[in-house]
N, C-alpha and C positions, 0 to 999 in steps of 0.2 A: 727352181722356184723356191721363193724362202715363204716358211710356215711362222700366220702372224701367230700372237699369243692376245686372247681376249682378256679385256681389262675387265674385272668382274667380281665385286664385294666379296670380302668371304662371309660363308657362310655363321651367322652368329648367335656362340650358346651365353641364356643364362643357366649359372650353374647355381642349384641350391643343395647346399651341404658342403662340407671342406674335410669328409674322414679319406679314409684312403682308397674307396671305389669313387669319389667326386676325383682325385687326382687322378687316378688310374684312366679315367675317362676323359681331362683334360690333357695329357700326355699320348693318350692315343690319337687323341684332334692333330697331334702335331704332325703325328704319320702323315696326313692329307695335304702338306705341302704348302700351307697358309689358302685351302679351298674352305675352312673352316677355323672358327676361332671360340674362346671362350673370353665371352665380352663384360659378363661380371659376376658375381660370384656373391652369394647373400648366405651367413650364417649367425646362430643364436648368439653367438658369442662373436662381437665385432674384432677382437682382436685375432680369431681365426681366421676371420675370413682376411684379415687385412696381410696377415702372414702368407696364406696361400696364396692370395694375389700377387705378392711379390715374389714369393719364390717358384708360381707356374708363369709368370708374367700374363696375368687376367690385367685387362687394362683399367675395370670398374671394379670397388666395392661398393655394395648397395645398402642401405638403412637396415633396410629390413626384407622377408624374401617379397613381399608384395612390390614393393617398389623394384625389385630387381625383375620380375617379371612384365612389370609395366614401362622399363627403358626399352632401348633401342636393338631388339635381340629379334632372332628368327625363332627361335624355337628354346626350350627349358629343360634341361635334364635334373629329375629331383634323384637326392643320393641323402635325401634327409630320414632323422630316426622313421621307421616304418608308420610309429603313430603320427605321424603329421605328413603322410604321403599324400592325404584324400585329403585337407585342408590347402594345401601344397596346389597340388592339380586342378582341384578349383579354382582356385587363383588362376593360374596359368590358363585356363580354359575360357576363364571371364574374360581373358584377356585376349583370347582366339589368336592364342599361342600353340603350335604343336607343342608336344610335349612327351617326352621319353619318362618312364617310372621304376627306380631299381627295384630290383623285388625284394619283399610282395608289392602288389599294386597298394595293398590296404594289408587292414588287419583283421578283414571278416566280409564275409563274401556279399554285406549288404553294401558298406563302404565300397568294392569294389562295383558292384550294380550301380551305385551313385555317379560316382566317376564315369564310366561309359556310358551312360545314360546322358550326363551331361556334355562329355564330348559326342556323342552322336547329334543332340539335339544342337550344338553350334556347331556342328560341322567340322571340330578340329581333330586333326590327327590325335592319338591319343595309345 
């Protein structure tokens, strides 16, 4: 008996930030066999982001991070400076996006009450 294979979108990150834990984390996607991807990639400086696109092969660069949170992505992993991780997330949360947050989540533990507070009350992973 032959074993079919399901046809089945992969999974798709936006990535905001482009230092070397935003690579590190697009590079591990790769592990996953195209079950996951890194669908675009938003940073302060457009020429970074436009460089790591091309050389992790991110299919999108986005204006800016809100608009890369607002395309066509499953979920967000921020790798941006820690002071804009809680600006970051809300966005992504507005947008009832799950969302992964390198550490810290914040940068003081009301920031971080903000954030979970706001993904509990929409519901998104967080």
């Amino acid at each position: 008996m032959m074993r079919g294979t399901l046809d089945v979108e992969p999974f798709r990150w936006a990535i905001l930030g482009t230092g070397a834990v935003a690579r590190k984390f697009v590079l591990d996607l790769r592990q996953l066999g195209g079950q996951a991807v890194a669908q675009v990639v938003a940073s302060r400086n457009p020429d970074n982001a436009r460089a790591f696109a091309s050389t992790l092969g991110v299919a999108e660069v986005a204006a800016d991070y809100a608009a890369a949170v607002q395309g066509q992505v499953d979920a967000v992993y921020i790798a941006t400076p820690p002071s804009l991780h809680g600006a970051h997330a809300l966005f992504a949360i507005a947008a009832r996006k799950p969302l992964l947050i390198e550490k810290p989540i914040a940068t003081d533990a009301a920031a971080a009450r903000r954030i979970a507070q706001a993904a509990e009350a929409a519901g998104v992973f967080c």
